[in-house]
N, C-alpha and C positions, 0 to 999 in steps of 0.2 A: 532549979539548977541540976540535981540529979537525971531530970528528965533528957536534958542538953548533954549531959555525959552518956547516959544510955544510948543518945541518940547516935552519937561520935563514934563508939564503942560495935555500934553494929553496925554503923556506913564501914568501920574499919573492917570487919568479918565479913560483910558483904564482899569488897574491896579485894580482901586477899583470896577468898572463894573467888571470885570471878579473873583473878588474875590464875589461879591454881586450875582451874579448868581452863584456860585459854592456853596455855601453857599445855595443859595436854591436849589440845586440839591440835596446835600448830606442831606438835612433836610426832601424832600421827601420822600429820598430811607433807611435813617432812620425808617421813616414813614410804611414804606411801608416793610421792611425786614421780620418781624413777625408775622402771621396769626393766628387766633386762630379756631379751627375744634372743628362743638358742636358735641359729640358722644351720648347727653344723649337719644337720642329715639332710638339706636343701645342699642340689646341686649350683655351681656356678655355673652360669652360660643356659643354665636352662632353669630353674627355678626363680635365678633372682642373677645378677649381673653384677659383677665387685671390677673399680677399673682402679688401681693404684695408684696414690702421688707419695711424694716423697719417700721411695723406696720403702711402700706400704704402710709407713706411718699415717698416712692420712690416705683415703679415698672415698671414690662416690659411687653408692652404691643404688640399685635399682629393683626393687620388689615390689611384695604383695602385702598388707597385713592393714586391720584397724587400728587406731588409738595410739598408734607410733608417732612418739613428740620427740622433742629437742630436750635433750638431756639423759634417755632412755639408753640403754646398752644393746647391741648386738653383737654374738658370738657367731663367729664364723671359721670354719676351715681351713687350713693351708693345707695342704696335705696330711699331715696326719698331728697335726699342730691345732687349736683352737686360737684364738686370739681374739681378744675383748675389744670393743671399738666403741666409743662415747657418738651420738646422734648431734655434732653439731648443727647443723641446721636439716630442713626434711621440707620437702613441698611436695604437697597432693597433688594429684594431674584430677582432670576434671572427669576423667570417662579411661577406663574406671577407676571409680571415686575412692578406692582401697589401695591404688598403686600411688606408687611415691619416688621421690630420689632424694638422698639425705648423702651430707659429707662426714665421714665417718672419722674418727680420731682415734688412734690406739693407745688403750691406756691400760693398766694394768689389774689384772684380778686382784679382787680382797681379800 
């Protein structure tokens, strides 16, 4: 009988260890999911290409860069303004395979 309680007893410490490191796994990669790319010393029109929709609240923008996903942040320019823009969606062109065009959302700094 004791052996069956022992056994209960460390499936349970088992159990909560492996929930207590899974938990910090997923709190890294949380962490870790969304980047944010400053573009403000990149020129418009010549580095990278920003075209406005709804009175700059939203636009599609056209650059250069790897590893740039949907959900990522990029800052960009107004004139002497920055302004933070969420990566709703991004497609790769095929050649070259580092250029992209992503619809950009304006959302606010942290």
């Amino acid at each position: 009988m004791s052996h069956i309680r022992l056994g209960i007893h460390l499936n349970i410490i088992f159990l909560s260890l492996y929930k207590f490191l899974l938990g910090k796994t997923l709190s890294k990669t949380k962490k870790l999911q969304s980047k944010t790319y400053d573009y403000t010393q990149y020129v418009n029109g010549h580095d990278y290409v920003f075209e406005s929709v709804d009175n700059q609240t939203k636009g599609y923008m056209t650059g250069q860069g790897r590893g740039i996903k949907r959900g990522d942040y990029i800052i960009l320019c107004d004139g002497s303004n920055a302004i933070r823009y969420q990566i709703e969606e991004i497609d790769y062109y095929s050649d070259p395979p580092d250029m992209w065009i992503a619809l950009l959302q304006e959302v606010d700094f942290e």
